[in-house]
C-alpha positions as CSV (number, residue, x, y, z in Angstrom):
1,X,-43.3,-51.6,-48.1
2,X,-42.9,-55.0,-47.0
3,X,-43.9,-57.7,-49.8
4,X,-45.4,-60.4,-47.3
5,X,-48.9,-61.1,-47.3
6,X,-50.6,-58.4,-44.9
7,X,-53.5,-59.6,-42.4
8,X,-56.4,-57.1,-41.0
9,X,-58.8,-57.9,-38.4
10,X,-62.1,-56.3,-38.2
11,X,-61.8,-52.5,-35.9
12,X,-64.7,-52.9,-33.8
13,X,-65.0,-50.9,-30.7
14,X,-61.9,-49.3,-30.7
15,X,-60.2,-52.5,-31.2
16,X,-58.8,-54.8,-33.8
17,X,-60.6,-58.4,-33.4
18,X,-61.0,-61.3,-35.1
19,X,-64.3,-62.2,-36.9
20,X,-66.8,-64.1,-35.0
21,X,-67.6,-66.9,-37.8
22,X,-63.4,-67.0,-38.2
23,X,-63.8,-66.7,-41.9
24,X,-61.4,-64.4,-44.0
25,X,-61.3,-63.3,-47.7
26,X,-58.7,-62.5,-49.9
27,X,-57.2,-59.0,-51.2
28,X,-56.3,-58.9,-54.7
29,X,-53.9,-56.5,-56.4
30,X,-55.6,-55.8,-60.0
31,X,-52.6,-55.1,-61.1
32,X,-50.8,-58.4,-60.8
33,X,-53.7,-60.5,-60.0
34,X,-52.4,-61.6,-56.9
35,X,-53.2,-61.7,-53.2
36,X,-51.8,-58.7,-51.2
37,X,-53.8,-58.7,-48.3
38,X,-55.9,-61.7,-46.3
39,X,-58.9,-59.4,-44.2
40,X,-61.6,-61.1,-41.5
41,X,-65.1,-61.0,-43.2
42,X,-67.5,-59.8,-40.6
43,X,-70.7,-61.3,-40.4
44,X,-74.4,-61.0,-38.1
45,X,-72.5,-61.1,-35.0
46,X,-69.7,-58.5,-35.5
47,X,-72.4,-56.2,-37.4
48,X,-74.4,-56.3,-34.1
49,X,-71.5,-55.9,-32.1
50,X,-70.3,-52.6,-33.8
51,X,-73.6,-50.9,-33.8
52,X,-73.6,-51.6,-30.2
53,X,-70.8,-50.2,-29.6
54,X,-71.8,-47.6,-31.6
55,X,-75.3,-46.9,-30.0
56,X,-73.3,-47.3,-26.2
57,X,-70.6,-44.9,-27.1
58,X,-73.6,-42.7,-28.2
59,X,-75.6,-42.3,-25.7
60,X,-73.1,-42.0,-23.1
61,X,-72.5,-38.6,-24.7
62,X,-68.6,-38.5,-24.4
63,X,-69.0,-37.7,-27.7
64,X,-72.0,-36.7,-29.1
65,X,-72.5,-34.2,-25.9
66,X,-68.8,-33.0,-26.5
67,X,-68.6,-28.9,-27.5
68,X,-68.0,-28.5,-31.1
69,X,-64.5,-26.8,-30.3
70,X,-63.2,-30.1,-28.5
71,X,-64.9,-32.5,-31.4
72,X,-62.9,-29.5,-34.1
73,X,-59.6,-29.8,-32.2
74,X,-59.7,-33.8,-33.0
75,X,-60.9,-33.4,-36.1
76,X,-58.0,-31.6,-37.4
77,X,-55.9,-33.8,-35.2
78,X,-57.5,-36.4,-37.7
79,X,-56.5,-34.3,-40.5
80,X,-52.3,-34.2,-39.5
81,X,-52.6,-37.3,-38.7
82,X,-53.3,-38.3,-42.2
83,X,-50.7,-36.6,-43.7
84,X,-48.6,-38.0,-41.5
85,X,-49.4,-41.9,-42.3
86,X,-49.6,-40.5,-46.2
87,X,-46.6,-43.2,-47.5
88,X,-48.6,-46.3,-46.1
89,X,-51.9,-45.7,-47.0
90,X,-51.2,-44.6,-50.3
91,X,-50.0,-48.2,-50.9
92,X,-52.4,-49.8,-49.7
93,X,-54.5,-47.8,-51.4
94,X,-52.9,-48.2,-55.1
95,X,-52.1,-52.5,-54.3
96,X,-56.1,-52.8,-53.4
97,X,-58.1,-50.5,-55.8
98,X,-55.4,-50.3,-58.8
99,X,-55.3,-46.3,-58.5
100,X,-52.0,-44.6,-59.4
101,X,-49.7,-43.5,-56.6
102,X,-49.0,-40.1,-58.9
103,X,-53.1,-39.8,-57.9
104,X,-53.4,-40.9,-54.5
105,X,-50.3,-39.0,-52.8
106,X,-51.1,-35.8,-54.9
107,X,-54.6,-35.4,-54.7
108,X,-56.5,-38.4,-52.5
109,X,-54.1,-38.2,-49.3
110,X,-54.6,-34.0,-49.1
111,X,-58.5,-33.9,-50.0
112,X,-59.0,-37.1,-47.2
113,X,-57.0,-34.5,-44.8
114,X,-58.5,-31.5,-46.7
115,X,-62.1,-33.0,-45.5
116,X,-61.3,-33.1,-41.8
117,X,-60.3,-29.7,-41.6
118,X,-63.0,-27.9,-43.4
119,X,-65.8,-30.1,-41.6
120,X,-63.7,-29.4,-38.2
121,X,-64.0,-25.7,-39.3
122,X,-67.8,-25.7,-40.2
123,X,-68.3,-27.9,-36.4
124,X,-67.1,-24.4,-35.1
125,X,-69.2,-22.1,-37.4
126,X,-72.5,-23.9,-37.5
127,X,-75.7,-22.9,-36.4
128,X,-76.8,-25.2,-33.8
129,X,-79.5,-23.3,-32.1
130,X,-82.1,-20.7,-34.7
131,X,-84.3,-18.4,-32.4
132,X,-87.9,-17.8,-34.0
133,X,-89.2,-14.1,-33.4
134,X,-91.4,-14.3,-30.0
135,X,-95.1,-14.7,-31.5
136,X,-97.7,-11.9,-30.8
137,X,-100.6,-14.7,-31.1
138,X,-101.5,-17.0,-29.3
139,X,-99.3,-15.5,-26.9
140,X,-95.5,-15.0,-26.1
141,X,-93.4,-17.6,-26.0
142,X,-89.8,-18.3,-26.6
143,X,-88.9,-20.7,-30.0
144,X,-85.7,-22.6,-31.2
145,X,-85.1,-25.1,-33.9
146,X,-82.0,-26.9,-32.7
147,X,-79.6,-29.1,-34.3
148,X,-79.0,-32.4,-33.3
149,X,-76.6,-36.0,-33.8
150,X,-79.0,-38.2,-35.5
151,X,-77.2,-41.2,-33.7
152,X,-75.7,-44.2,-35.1
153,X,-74.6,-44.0,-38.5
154,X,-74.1,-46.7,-41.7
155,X,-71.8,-45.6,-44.3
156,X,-70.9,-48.0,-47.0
157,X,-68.2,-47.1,-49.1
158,X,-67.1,-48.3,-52.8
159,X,-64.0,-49.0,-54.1
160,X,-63.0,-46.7,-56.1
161,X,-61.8,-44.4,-53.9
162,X,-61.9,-46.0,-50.8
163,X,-60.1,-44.0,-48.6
164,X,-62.0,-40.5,-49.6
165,X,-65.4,-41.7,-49.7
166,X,-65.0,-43.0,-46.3
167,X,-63.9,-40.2,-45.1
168,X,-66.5,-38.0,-46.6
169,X,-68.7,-39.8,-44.9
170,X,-66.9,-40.2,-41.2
171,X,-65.7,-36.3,-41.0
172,X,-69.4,-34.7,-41.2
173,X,-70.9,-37.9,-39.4
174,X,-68.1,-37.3,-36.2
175,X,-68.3,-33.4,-36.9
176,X,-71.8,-33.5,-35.4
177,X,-71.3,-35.9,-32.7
178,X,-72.7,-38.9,-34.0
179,X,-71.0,-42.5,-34.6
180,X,-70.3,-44.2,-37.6
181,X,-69.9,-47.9,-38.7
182,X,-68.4,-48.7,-42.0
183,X,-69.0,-51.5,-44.1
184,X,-66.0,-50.6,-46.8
185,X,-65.9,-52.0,-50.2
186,X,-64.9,-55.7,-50.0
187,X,-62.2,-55.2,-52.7
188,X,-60.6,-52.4,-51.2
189,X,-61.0,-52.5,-47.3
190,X,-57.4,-51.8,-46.2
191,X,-57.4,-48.3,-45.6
192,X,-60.3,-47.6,-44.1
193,X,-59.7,-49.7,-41.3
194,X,-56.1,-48.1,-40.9
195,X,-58.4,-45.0,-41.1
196,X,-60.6,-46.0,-37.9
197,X,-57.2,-46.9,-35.6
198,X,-55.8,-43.6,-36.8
199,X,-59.1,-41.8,-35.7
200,X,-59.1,-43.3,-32.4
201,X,-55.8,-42.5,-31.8
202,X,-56.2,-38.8,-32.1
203,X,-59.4,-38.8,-29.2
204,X,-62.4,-40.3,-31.0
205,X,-64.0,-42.7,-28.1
206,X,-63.1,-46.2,-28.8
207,X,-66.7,-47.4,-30.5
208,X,-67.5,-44.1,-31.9
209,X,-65.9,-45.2,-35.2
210,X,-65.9,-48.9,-36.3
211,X,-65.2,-51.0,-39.4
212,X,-66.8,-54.0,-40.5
213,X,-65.5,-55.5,-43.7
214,X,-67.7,-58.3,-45.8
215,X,-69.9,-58.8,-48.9
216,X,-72.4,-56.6,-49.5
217,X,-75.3,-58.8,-49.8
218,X,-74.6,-60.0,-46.5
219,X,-72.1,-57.8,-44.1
220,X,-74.1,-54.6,-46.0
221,X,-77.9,-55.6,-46.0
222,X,-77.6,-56.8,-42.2
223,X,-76.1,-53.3,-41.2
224,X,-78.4,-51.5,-43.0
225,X,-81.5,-53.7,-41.9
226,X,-80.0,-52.9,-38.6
227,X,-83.2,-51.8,-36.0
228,X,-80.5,-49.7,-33.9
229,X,-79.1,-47.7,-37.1
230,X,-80.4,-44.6,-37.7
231,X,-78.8,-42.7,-40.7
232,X,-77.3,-44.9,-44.1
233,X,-74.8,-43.0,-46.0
234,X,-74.2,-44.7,-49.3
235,X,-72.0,-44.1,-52.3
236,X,-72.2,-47.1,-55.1
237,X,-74.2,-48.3,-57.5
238,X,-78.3,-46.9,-58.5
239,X,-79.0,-50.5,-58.7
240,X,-77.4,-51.0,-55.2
241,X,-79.0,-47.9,-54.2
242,X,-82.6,-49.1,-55.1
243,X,-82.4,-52.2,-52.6
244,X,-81.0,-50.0,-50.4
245,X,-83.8,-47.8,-49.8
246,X,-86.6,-50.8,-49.9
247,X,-83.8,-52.3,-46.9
248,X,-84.1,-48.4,-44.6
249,X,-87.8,-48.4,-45.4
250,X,-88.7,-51.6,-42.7
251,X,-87.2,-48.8,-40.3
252,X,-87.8,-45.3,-42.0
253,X,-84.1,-44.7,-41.7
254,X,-82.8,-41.2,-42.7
255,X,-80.4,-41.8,-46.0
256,X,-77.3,-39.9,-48.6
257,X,-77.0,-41.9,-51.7
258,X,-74.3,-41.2,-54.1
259,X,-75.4,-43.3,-56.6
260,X,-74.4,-43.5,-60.5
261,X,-73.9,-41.2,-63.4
262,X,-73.4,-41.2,-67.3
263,X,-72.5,-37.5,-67.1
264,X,-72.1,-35.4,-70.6
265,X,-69.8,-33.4,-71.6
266,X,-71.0,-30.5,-74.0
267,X,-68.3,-29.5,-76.5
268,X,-69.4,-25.9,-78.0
269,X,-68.6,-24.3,-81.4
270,X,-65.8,-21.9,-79.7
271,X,-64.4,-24.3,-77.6
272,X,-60.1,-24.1,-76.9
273,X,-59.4,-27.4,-77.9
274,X,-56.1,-27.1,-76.9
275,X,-57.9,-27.3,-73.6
276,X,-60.9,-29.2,-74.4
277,X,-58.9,-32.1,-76.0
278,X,-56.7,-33.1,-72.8
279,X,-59.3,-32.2,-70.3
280,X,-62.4,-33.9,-71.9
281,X,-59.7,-37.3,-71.9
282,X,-58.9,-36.3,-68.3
283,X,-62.3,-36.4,-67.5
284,X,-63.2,-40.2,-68.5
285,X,-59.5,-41.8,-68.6
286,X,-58.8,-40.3,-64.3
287,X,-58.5,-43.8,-62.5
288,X,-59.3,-46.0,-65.6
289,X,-62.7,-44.3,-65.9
290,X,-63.9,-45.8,-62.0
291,X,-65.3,-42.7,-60.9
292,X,-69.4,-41.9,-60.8
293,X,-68.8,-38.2,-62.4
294,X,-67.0,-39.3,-64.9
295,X,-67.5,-37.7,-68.6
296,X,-68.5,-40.4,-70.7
297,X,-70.5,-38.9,-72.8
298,X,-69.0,-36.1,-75.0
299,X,-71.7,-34.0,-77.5
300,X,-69.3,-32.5,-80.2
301,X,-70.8,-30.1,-82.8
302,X,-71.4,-30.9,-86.9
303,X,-68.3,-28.1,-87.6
304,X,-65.7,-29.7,-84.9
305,X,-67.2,-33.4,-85.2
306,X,-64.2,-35.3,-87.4
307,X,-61.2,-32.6,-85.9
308,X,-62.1,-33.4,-82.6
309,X,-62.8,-37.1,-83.0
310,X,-59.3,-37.5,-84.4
311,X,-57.3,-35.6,-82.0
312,X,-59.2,-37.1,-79.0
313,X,-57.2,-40.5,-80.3
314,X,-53.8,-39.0,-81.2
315,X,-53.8,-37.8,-77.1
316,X,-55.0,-41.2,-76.0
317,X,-52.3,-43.0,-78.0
318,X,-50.1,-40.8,-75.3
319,X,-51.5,-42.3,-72.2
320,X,-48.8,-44.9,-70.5
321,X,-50.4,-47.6,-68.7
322,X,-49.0,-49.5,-66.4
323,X,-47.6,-50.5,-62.5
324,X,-49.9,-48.5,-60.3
325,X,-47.1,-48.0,-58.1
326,X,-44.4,-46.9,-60.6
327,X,-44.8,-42.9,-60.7
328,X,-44.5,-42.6,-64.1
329,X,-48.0,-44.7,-64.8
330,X,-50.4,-42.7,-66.5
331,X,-53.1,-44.8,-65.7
332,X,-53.5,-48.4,-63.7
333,X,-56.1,-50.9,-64.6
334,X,-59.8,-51.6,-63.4
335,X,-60.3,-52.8,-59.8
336,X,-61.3,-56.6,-60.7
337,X,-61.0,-59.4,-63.2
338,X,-64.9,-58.7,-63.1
339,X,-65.0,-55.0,-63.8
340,X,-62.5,-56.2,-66.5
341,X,-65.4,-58.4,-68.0
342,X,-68.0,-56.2,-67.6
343,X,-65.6,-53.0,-69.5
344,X,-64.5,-55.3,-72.7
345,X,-68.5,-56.5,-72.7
346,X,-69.7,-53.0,-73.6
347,X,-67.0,-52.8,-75.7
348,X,-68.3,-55.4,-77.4
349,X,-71.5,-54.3,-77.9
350,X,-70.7,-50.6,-79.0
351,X,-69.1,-52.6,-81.9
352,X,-72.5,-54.5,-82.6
353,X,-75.4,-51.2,-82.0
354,X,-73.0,-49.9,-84.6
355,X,-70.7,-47.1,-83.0
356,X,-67.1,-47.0,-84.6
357,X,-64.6,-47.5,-82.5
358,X,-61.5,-44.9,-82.6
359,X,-58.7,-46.5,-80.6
360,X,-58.8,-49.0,-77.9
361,X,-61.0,-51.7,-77.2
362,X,-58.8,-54.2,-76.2
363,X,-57.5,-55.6,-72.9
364,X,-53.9,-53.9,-72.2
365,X,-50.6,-57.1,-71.7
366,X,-48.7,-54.4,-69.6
367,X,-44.8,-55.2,-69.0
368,X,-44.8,-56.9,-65.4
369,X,-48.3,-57.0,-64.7
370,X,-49.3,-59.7,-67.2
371,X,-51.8,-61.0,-65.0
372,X,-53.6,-57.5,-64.3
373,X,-56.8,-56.3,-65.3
374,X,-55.8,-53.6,-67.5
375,X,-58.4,-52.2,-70.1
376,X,-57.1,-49.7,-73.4
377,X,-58.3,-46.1,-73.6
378,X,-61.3,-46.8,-75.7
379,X,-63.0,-43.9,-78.1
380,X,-66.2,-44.8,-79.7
381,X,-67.4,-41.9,-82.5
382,X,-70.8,-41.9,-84.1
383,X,-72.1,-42.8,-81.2
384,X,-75.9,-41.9,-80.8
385,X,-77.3,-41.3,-77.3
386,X,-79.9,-44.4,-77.2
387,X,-76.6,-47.4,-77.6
388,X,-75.8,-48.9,-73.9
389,X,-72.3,-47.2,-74.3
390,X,-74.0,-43.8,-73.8
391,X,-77.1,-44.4,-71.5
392,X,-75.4,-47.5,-69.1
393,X,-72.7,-46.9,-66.2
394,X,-69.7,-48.9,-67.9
395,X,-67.1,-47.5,-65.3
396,X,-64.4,-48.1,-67.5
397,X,-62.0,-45.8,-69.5
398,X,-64.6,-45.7,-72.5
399,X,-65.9,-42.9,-74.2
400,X,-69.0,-42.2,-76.1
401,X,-68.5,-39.6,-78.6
402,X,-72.0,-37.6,-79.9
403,X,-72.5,-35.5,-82.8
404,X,-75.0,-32.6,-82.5
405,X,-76.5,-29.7,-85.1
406,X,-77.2,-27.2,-82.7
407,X,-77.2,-26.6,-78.9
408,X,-80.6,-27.3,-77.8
409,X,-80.5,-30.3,-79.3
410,X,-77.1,-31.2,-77.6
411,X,-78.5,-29.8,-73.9
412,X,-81.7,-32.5,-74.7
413,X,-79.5,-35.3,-75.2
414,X,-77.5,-34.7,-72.4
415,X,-80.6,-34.7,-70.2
416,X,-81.8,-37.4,-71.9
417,X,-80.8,-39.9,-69.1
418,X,-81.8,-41.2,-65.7
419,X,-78.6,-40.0,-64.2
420,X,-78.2,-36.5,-63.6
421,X,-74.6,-36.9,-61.2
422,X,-72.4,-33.9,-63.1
423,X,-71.9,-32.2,-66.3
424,X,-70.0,-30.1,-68.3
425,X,-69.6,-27.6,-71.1
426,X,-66.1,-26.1,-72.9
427,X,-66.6,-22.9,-74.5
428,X,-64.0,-19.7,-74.5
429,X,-67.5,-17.6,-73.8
430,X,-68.2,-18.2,-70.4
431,X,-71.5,-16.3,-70.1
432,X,-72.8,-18.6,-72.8
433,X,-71.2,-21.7,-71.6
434,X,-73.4,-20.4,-68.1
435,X,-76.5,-20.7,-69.9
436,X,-76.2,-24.0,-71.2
437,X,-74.7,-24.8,-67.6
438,X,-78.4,-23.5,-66.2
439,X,-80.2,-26.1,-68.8
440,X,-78.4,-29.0,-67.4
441,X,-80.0,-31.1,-64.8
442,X,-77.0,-32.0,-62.9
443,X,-75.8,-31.8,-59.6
444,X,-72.2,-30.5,-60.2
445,X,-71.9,-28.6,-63.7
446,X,-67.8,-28.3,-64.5
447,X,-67.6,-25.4,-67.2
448,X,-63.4,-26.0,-69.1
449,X,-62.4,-28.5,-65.9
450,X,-63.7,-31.6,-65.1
451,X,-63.1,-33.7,-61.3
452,X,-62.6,-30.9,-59.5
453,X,-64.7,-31.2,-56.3
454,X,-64.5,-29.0,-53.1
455,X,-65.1,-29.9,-49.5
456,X,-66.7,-26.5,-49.0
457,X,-69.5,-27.5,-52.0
458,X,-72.1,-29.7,-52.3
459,X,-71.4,-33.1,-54.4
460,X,-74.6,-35.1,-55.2
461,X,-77.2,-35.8,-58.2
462,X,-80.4,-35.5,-59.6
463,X,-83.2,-38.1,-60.3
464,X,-81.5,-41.6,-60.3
465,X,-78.2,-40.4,-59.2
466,X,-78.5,-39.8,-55.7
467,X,-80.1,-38.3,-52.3
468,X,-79.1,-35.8,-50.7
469,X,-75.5,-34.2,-50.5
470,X,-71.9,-35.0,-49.3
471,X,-69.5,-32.4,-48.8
472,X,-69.9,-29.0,-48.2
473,X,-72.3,-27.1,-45.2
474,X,-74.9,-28.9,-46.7
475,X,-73.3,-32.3,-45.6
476,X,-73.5,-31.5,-42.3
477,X,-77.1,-31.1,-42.0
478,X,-77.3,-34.9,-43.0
479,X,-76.3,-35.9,-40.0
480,X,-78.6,-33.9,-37.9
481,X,-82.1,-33.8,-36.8
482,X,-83.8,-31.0,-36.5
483,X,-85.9,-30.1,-33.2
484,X,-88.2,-28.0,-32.3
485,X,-88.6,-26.2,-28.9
486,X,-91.3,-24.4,-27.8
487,X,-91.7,-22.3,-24.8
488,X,-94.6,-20.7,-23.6
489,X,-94.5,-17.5,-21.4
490,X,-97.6,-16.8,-21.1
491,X,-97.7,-16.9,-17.1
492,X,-101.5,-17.3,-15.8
493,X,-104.5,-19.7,-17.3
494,X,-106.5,-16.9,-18.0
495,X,-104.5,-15.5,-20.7
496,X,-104.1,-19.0,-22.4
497,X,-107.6,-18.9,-24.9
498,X,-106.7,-21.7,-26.8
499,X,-107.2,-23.9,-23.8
500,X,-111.0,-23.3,-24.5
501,X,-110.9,-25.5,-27.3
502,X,-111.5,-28.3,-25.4
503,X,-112.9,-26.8,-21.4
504,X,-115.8,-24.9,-22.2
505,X,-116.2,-21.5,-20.4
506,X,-118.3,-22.6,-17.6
């Protein structure tokens, strides 16, 4: 790939064109702290534009009125596509969000594609149209709950995985005929909009699919203020979340938020740790610790406690950081000098609430990428449950490790948060391993695995972590209303009674 400073205008309407207030803002490579990419920021203007365009390419119905077969056969022409363009958008991906290329090619580029085809595949199974048995009272009639686009959709996508959340939200939004503008992460905007032409391209009417990078406070709050949106599919912060929802409420807009997580790990008596130890740092280390699910919080038991503590650090010490774009990286650094900031501060204060820290801590000087935002594998042990470095969202590669005396009391910790995004428990015994998996409040429950997510299942939290569900069936009623249709067959005013409710019999 070419080493020259890359320029992106916004995708609005099935074109790319310049911002109206012809400001722009810089792409930063976290790993060398320098500018990659130089993107148009999008402001009141172009926001109203794409949901126009949007709302126009709607109504007309050239593709919300399109069969499901026809909107399945571009849908998987999406999904090809994809895998086609893999080698440049996994750069773009790695030089904007910091993820590893060993990551993105193997796993982000086939689950982006991987989400096409199994929404183009539920588009062709789904139940559209429910017939209700014909009523015997009042009086025949024919009923049907139908399924339809709820219009003009908002999604607003983080970076962390920019190129999969976006598309988790466009596949089941475009699967069920609505339209979609996207308001991608300002950090990380570069493959979304490479996502948009490529959608276009394979038969997706030009405005059905638009992009609209810029700040969130601004570009974000005016699209989700927006009168003429009517669905807001979020993934980002519960703080961001929060404001959010008080934003839809002026308009009662229908909303997904994928919001935060501190998720716990539960480490049982009988556990393989020749498994346990890998995975459980596999679950908080995966793309520096920048992912919402990740295990953060790992309850070990009195008998295990020092063994596991010490053999958690002797694998970290085996993690290779370094260029994101160098194969043999283990793992890259945090998205931003500010994430960088905000990772060493809790750091800093797990020190001072009195947790112990293992290995790590420090800000990583990698070879070649002086200047990048690079963070240590961090292990904190005795850890208690009520320090910020167990109850706060660091999104960093730290780890909270929790010593517990018996099971219920490691199940109550575990719940004992306002996030409920995903869980998980290691035991050889998998019947028991399902019982403490039925105690958890969580909206994904990984029993000796952690990350693993399907398109075919539901992803999503409860309490403060989220709304609704992405992925899965499920994701496809999100972007529906549902309707219903009643027709009376009753064929003569005299065998309609109810009308004398209001016309008395004289």
């Amino acid at each position: 790939m070419s080493t020259e400073l890359m320029k992106f205008h916004l995708f609005i309407d099935g074109e790319w064109v310049q911002g109206s207030d012809g400001e722009t803002f810089p792409v930063i490579n976290p790993a060398t702290g320098k500018i990659v990419a130089e993107v148009d920021k999008g402001g009141k203007q172009d926001i109203d534009r794409a949901v126009k365009a949007a709302r126009r390419v709607f109504e007309a119905g050239s593709w919300s009125e399109l069969p499901p077969r026809k909107r399945a056969q571009v849908l998987f022409a999406v999904a090809q596509k994809i895998a086609e363009r893999a080698e440049e958008l996994v750069y773009l991906e790695s030089v904007s969000s910091g993820g590893t290329v060993r990551r993105i090619g193997a796993f982000d580029i086939m689950s982006a594609a991987d989400v096409f085809n199994t929404m183009a595949n539920f588009c062709l199974g789904y139940q559209y149209t429910e017939a209700l048995p014909v009523p015997a009272y009042p009086g025949p009639a024919h009923n049907f709950i139908w399924r339809e686009p709820v219009g003009v959709c908002a999604a607003i996508v983080p970076w962390n995985f920019p190129l999969l959340m976006a598309c988790w939200k466009i596949a089941p939004a475009l699967a069920m005929g609505n339209s979609v503008v996207i308001k991608p992460a300002s950090n990380t905007p570069l493959t979304a909009l490479v996502l948009a032409q490529i959608i276009t391209e394979c038969g997706v009417p030009p405005g059905a699919v638009n992009v609209v990078p810029g700040p969130g406070a601004s570009a974000g709050e005016l699209l989700v203020a927006h009168p003429e949106v009517d669905k807001i599919a979020f993934t980002g912060s519960t703080e961001v979340g929060r404001r959010i929802m008080q934003l839809a409420s002026g308009t009662i807009k229908k909303l997904t938020l994928e919001l935060g997580g501190k998720s716990p790990a539960i480490l049982l008596d009988d556990a393989d740790l020749a498994i346990a130890i890998p995975g459980s740092l596999y679950a908080f280390l995966l793309h520096s610790g920048q992912i919402c699910e990740s295990g953060t919080r790992l309850f070990v038991p009195d008998s295990l406690y020092d063994q596991v503590v010490e053999l958690l650090a002797a694998y970290a010490a085996k993690i290779k950081l370094g260029n994101p774009l160098d194969p043999a990286t283990d793992m890259g650094p945090v998205v931003s000098r500010q994430q960088l900031d905000t990772v060493l501060s809790y750091i800093g204060w797990g020190r001072e609430q009195g947790a112990r820290l293992v290995c790590g801590g420090r800000r990583a000087v990698v070879a070649g990428c002086e200047e990048g935002y690079f963070v240590e594998p961090t292990i904190f042990a005795d850890a208690t449950n009520d320090m910020r470095i167990s109850r706060e969202e660091i999104f960093g590669p730290v780890l909270a490790v929790i010593r517990y005396h018996d099971v219920a009391q490691a199940v109550e910790m575990a719940n004992d948060s306002i996030y409920g995004l995903a869980a998980g428990v290691w035991s050889k015994d998998v019947n028991k391993a399902y019982r403490v998996a039925r105690k958890l409040r969580a909206g994904t429950v990984w029993i000796n695995d952690w990350h693993h997510l399907r398109s075919d299942a539901p992803f999503g939290g409860y309490k403060q972590s989220g709304i609704g569900r992405e992925l899965g069936r499920q994701a496809l009623d999100e972007y529906t209303q549902v309707k219903h249709v009643h027709t009376s067959m009753v064929p003569d005013l005299e065998r309609r009674p109810w009308l004398q409710l209001i016309f008395s019999q004289g």
